[in-house]
C-alpha positions in Angstrom: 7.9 -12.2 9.6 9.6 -12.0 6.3 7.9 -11.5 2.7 7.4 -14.4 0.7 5.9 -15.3 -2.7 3.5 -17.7 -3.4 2.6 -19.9 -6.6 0.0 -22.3 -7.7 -2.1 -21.1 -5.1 -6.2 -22.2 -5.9 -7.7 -18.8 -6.4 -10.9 -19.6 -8.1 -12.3 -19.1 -11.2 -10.8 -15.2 -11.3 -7.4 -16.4 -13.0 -9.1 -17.3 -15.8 -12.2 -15.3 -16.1 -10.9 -11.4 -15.4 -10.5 -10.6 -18.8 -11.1 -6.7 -20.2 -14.4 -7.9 -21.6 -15.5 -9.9 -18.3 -14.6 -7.4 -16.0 -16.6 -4.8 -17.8 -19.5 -6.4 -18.5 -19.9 -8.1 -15.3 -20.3 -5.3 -13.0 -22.0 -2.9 -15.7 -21.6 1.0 -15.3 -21.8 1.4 -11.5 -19.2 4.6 -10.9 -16.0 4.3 -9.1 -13.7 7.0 -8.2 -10.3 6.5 -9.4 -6.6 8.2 -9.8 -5.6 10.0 -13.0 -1.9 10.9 -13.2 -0.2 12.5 -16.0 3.0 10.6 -14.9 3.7 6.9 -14.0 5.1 7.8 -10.3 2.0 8.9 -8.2 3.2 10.4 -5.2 0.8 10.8 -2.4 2.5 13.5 -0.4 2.2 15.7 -3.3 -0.8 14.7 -4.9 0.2 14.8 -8.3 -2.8 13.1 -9.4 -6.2 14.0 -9.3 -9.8 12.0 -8.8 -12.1 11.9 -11.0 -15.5 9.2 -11.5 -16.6 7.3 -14.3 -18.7 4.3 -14.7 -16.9 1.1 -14.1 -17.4 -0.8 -17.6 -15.6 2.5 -19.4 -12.8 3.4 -16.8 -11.7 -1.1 -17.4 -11.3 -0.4 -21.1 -9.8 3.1 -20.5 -7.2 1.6 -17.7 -6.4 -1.6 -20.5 -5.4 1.1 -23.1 -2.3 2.9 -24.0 -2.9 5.8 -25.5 -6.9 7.3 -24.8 -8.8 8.7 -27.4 -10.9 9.9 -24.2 -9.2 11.6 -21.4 -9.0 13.8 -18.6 -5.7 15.5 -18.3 -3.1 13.3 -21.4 -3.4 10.9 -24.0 -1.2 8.7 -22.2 -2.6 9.4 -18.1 -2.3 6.2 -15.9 -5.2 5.0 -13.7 -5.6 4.1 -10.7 -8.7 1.7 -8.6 -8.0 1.6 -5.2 -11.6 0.2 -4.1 -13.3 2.1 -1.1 -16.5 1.4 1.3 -19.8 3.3 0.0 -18.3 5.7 3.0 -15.1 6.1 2.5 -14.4 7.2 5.9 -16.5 5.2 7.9 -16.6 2.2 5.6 -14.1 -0.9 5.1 -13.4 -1.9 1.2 -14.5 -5.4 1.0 -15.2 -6.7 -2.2 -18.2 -9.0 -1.2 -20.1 -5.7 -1.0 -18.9 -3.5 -3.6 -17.9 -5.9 -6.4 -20.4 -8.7 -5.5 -20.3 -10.4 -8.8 -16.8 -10.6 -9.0 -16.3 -11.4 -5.5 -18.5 -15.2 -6.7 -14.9 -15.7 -8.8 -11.9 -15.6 -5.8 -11.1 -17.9 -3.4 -9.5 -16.2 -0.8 -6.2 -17.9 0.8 -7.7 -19.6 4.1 -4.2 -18.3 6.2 -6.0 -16.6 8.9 -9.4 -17.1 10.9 -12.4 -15.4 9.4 -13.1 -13.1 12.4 -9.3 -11.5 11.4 -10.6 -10.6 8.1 -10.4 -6.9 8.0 -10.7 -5.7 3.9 -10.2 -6.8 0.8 -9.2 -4.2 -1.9 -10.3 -4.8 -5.1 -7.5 -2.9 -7.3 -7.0 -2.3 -11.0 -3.6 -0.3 -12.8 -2.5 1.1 -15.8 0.5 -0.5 -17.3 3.6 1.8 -16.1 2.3 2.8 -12.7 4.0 3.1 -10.0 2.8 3.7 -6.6 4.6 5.7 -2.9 6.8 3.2 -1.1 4.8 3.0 2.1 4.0 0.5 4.8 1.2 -1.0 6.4 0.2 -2.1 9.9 -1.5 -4.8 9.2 -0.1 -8.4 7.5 -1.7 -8.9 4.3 -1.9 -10.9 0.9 -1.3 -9.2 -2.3 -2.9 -11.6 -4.8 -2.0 -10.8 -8.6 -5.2 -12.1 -10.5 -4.0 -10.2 -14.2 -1.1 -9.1 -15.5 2.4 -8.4 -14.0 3.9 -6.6 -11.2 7.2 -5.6 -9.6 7.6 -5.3 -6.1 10.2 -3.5 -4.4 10.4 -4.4 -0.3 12.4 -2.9 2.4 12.5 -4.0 6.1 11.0 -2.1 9.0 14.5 -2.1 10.5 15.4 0.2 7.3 13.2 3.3 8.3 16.3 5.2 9.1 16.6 5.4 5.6 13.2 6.1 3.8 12.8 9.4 4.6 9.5 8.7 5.8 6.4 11.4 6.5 3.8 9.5 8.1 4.0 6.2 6.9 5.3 7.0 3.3 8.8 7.6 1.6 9.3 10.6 0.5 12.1 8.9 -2.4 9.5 8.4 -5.5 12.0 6.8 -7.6 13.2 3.1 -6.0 14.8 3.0 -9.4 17.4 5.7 -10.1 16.9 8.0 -6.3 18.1 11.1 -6.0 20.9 10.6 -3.6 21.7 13.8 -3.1 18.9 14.8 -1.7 18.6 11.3 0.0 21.9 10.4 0.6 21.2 7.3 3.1 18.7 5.6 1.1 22.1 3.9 -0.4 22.2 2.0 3.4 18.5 0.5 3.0 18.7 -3.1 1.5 16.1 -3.5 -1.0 14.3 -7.0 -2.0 12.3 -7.5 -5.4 10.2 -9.8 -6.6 8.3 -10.2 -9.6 4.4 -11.5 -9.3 2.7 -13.0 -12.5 -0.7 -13.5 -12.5 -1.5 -16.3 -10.2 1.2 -14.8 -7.5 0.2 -13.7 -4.2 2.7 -11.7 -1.8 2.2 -12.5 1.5 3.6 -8.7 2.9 4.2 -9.1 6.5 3.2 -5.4 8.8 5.6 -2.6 8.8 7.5 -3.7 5.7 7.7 -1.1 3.2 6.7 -1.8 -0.4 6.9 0.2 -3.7 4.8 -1.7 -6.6 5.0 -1.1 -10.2 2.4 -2.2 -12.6 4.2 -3.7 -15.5 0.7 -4.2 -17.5 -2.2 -3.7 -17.0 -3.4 -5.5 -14.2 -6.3 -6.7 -11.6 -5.3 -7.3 -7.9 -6.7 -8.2 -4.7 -5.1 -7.4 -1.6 -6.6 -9.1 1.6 -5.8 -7.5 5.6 -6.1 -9.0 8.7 -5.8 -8.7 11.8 -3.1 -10.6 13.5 -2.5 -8.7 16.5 -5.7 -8.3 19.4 -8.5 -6.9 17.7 -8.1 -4.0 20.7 -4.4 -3.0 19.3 -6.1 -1.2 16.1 -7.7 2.0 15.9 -11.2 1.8 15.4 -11.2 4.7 12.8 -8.8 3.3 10.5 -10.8 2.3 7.3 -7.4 2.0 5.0 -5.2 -0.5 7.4 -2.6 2.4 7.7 -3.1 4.2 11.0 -0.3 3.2 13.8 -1.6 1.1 16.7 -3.3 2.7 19.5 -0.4 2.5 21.9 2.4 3.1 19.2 0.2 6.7 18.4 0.3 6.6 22.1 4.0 6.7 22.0 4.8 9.1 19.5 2.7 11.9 21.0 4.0 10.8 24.1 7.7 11.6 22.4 6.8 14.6 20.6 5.4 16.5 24.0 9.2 15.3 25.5 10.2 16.9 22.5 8.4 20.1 23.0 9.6 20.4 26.6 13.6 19.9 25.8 13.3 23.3 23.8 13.2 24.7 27.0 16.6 24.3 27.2 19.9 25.9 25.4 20.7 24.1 22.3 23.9 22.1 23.7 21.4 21.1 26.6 18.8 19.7 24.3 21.1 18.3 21.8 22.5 16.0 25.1 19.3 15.3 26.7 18.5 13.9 23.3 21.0 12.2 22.7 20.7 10.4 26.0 16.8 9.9 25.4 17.6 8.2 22.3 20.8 5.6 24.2 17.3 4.8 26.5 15.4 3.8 23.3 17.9 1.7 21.8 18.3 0.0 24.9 14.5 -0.1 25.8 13.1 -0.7 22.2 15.4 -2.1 19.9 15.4 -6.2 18.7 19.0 -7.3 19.3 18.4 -10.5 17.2 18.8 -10.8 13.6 14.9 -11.0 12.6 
């Protein structure tokens, strides 16, 4: 259950094909919607980026460049491909289906059996982006076809300190964070890695990750499903929603929550603090994993 990196993997004929000129040409002007920021740390919870749609062949060339003759908000915007379903909401991004043509040039790592597969997300970055620290639910691959990326990794034992809403961090900058804002991010300990193309990450559930596109680059992340198929919620087209019974849980929690405000505030501070001692004792590993 811990991150590893892994090289010299045989990953088809992508490696050495994906160039600017490839990519383009290959699946011609079909349109993909894709993330425009005007700064190189996108930040989900704020949405400081917008979407916008443009045909495939131009947004590759536009996403290679540095500074765009032809833009949307800046010269110098970043973009973003996170590949979707042809329904966003009801569909699963698999690359088979919307990239087809590409798809003929990856071998997918054979780690997991094929009724696990759950999506594979086609994804292409300007050099300089950076995306929300944020964890999924589900282990995955992160295979780096092009370019070069940074990954910055913290364990699931280090939510305490991430500041999390949902299942993202609200500190943008891994970097240089604003402690005084976010004054025990200090305590979470922080793994990097740096992927060139060829890499994949193998990012094991519930660890959080914060990736920076050092180039421009192609990726391909790959989910499955290594807990019962029955765990997951069936609406969950991105691999991010909790676990049926962890959702379970937390709404469970929150209506105990709502019924300790009953009580006087030295009451509810106790009754708290004694419902958290049961967690700990309940919940929490004792080991060292």
């Amino acid at each position: 259950r811990k991150p590893i990196v892994l090289k010299g993997m045989e990953l088809g004929t992508c490696t050495t094909k994906w160039t600017v000129d490839y990519l383009s040409q290959a699946e011609g002007s079909k349109e993909v919607k894709i993330h425009v920021s005007t700064v190189p740390q996108m930040d989900f919870l704020s949405k400081n980026f917008v979407y916008r749609t443009l045909p495939f062949d131009i947004f590759v060339r536009r996403a290679a460049e540095v500074k765009h003759k032809e833009y949307f908000l800046s010269e110098d915007e970043k973009y973003y491909l996170r590949s979707v379903g042809e329904d966003a909401r009801k569909d699963i991004a698999d690359i088979r289906k919307q990239f087809p043509i590409l798809a003929e040039d990856v071998q997918i790592p054979e780690y997991f059996e094929k009724e696990q597969f759950f999506s594979s997300v086609f994804r292409i970055s300007s050099a300089g982006l950076q995306l929300w620290t944020h964890y999924d639910v589900m282990d995955n691959f992160l295979i780096q076809v092009t370019g070069k990326k940074r990954v910055v990794l913290y364990s699931p034992r280090d939510a305490p300190y991430l500041y999390l809403s949902g299942t993202k961090s609200e500190v943008l900058d891994v970097d240089k964070p604003d402690l005084e804002k976010y004054p025990l991010f200090v305590k979470a300990k922080r793994y990097q890695c740096f992927l060139e193309a060829g890499d994949v990450l193998f990012i094991p559930a519930l660890w959080f990750h914060n990736v920076i596109s050092e180039e421009f680059g192609v990726a391909l992340n790959v989910f499955w499903k290594h807990l019962p198929a029955e765990s997951y919620d069936k609406s969950d087209t991105y691999g991010n929603k909790d676990p049926v019974a962890a959702s379970r849980a937390i709404q469970i929690l929150d209506r105990a929550l709502k019924t300790l405000e009953e009580l006087p505030e030295e009451y509810r501070d106790f009754y708290a603090r004694r419902m958290v001692l049961r967690i700990q004792e309940k919940a929490y590993r004792n080991d060292d994993g």
